[in-house]
Steps between C-alpha positions, in 0.01 A plus 500: 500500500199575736420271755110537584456478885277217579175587720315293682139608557279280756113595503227423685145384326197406731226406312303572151398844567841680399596299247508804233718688724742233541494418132524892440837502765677186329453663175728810653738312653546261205576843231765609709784525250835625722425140709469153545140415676398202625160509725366220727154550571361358859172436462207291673385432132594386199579736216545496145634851467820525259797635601485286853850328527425323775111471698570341823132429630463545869253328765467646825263535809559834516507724159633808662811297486486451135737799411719436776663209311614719205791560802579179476539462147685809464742365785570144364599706151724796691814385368339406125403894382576845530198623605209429633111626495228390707157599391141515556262391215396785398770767532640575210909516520672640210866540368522845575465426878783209433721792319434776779529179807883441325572885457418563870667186635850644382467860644294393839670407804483166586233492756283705289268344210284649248101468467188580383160611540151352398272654265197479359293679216222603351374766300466767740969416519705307774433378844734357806357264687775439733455921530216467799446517887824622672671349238728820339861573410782533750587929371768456674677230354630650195836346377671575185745279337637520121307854484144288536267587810382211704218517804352222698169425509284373830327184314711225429280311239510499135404116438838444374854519550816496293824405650838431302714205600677704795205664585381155570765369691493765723157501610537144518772536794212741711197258472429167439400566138258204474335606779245811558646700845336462821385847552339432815756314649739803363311747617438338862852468550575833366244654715612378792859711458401795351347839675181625459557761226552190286183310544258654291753415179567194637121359554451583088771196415201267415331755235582276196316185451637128431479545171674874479786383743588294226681801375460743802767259683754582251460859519454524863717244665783369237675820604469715185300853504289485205520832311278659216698706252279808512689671200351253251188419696334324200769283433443365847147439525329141377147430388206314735361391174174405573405885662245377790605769819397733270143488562487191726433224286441147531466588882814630578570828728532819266830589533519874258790720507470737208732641300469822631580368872824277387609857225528732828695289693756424227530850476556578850777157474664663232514859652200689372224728632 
């Protein structure tokens, strides 16, 4: 007999205007056949969308906060699943990245963790937001385990994170898990010991947001690398549904990385020309 692992997967809603993302993200989560999903929804609202286990809504003075307390929930269940997702409304996880997350788990070191990239489409193919500014992968970073190539990549974010039970635990004995890190008290103290050569790395620890460190923390200070397994790149890469960096939309900053950009650098990772 098969016992299904049991996943617990906390999003974040603020407001109406996502609402079809979210719906189109519970719907996912809910058809996942090799496990046991239940999804608490934090949300300033209320919602009628089925497929909600639990809809905890949430009043604060400040909103940027809002996805911060998927931490907690996910904390006050650790010992209650197997394995646990934190998500953004409108990224769209799916069981293959569950699958790959398990397969990865057993052949990566300990203090390593798998990831993903951001995407977004439209006709003209596939864009990376998190692919701009300095932002780039780390070509020398390469590490393969169980014949798969791995390679770090400079930005942190992907709006989500997916941690088993041990996973947990240990990032939960680096950080205060219900808490965001002070990177400016961090980064004070840290400047104050380290040499010169250092600083210009150091000064960049407060490139993520409040509502990115939600998920940046766990990658950057619950002492685990995060890794993206280069070898099966499109396993490992997770849908910004509603496509806005493309062409700046709805005011935000466009944010392109084409296809063509992301396809030479894999092929440079992976020991082309």
């Amino acid at each position: 007999m098969i016992i299904e692992q049991k996943i617990l997967s906390v999003l974040v809603n603020y407001g109406d205007e996502q609402l079809n993302y979210l719906e189109q993200v519970i719907t996912e989560l809910k058809s996942f056949v090799k496990y046991r999903v239940t999804i608490i929804v934090q949300s300033n609202i209320p919602l009628t969308i089925q497929g909600i286990d639990q809809l905890n809504i949430i009043k604060l003075d400040d909103y940027q906060f809002l996805p911060l307390s998927c931490r907690k929930v996910i904390w006050d269940n650790r010992k209650n699943f197997d394995i646990f997702i934190y998500g953004e409304n409108d990224h769209l996880i799916v069981e293959k990245h569950i699958d790959r997350h398990l397969e990865y788990t057993k052949i990566l070191p300990a203090n390593r963790i798998s990831g993903l990239i951001q995407y977004e489409e439209n006709e003209t193919g596939k864009y990376y937001p998190g692919y701009h500014c300095d932002f780039d992968w780390i070509y020398d970073s390469i590490e393969i385990y169980g014949g798969k190539k791995f390679a770090h990549f400079s930005n942190l974010h992907q709006a989500t994170f997916i941690l088993t039970k041990q996973q947990l635990l240990r990032v939960g004995k680096k950080f205060n898990f219900l808490q965001l890190v002070n990177d400016t008290s961090l980064k004070r103290r840290i400047l104050n010991k380290c040499s010169s050569i250092f600083r210009a790395k150091i000064n960049r620890m407060d490139k993520y947001s409040v509502k990115c460190k939600v998920n940046t923390d766990v990658y950057e200070y619950g002492g685990i690398k995060k890794m993206i397994c280069i070898s099966e790149f499109e396993d490992n890469i997770i849908h910004h549904l509603p496509n806005i960096y493309i062409d700046g939309l709805k005011g935000r900053n466009i944010f392109r990385s084409e296809e063509e950009k992301m396809d030479k650098a894999l092929k440079r990772l992976l020991g082309g020309n």
